[in-house]
C-alpha positions in Angstrom: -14.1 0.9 14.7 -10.6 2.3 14.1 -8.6 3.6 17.0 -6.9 7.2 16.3 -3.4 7.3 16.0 -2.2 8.7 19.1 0.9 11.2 18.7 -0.6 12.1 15.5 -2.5 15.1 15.1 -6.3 15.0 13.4 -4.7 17.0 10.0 -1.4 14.4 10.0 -4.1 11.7 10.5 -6.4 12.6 7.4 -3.0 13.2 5.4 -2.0 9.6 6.6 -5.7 7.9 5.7 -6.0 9.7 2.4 -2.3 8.9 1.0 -3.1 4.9 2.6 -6.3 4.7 0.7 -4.7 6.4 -2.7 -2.3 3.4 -2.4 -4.0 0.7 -1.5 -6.6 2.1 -5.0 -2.9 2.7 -7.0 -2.5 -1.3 -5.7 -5.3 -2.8 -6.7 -5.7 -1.0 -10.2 -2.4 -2.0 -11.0 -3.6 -6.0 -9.8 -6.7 -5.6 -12.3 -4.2 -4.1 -15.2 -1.6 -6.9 -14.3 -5.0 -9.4 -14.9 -6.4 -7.9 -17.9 -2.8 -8.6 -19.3 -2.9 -12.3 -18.1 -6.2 -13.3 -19.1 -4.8 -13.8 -22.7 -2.6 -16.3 -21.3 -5.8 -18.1 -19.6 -6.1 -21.3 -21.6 -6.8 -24.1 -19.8 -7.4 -25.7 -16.3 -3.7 -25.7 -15.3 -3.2 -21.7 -16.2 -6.7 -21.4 -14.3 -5.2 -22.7 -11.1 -2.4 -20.7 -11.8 -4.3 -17.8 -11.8 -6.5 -18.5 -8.6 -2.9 -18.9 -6.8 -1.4 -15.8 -8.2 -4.8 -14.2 -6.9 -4.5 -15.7 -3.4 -0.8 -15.0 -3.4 -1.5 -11.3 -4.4 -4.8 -11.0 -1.7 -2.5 -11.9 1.2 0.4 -9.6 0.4 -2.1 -6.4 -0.4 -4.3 -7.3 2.9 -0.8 -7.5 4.9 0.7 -4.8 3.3 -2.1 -2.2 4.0 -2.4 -1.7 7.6 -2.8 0.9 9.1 -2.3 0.6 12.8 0.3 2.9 14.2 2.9 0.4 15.4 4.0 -0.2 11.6 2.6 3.2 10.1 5.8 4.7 9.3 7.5 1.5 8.1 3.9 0.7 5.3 4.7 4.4 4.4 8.5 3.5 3.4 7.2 0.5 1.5 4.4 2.4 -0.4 6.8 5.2 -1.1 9.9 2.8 -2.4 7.3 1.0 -4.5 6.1 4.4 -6.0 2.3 3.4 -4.6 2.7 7.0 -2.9 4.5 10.3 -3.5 6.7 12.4 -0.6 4.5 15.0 -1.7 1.1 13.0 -0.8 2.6 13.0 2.9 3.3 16.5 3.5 1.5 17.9 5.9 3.5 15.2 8.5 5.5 16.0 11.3 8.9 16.2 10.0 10.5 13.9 11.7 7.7 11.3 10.1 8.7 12.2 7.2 12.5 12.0 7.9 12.1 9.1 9.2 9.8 7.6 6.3 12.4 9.1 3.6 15.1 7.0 5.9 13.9 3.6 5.5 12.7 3.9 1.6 17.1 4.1 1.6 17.7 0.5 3.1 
C-alpha cells in the first residue's frame, strides 16, 4: 500500500496521482507507437534481439522514471514536464511553490 505524501494536501495529492498516471499512459503509448513503427524493420533473429534489448532498455528507464515517492516527486514532475509527458496546466491545483519549483528545474 502507498504511503500519503506528507506536506501535500489530499486535493494536491489527487492532482499529483492523476497527472503521474496521464504520463506514465502518454509513455507507454508513445513505446507501442515507437513499436508499431519498428516492427517493419523486424527481419531476422539479430533485429529480434535488437528489439528484446530496446524493450528491456525502455522497461527499466519507464519503471525508474515513474516513481512516485515524495523524496523525488518534484524532480519526476520536471522530467515529465521537460519531456512534454505532462502539461503546467495538468499540475495546477499545487501549492505554488511546487510548481515554482517544478517550473525551476524543467530550466536546467
Amino acid at each position: 500500500m502507498e504511503q500519503p505524501l506528507t506536506g501535500w494536501s489530499a486535493s494536491e495529492e489527487t492532482i499529483a496521482r492523476q497527472a503521474f498516471e496521464r504520463a506514465h499512459e502518454r509513455a507507454l503509448t508513445g513505446l507501442i507507437e515507437h513499436l508499431r513503427n519498428r516492427l517493419t524493420e523486424l527481419n531476422s533473429a539479430e533485429s529480434l534481439w535488437e528489439l528484446h534489448d530496446f524493450l528491456s532498455i525502455q522497461r527499466h528507464a519507464i519503471e525508474g522514471r515513474f516513481d512516485f515517492r515524495e523524496p523525488g516527486l518534484l524532480f519526476v514532475f520536471a522530467g515529465l514536464l521537460k519531456d512534454q509527458l505532462i502539461s503546467l496546466e495538468e499540475l495546477q491545483g499545487l501549492e505554488a511553490i511546487k510548481l515554482a519549483k517544478i517550473t525551476a528545474m524543467t530550466r536546467v
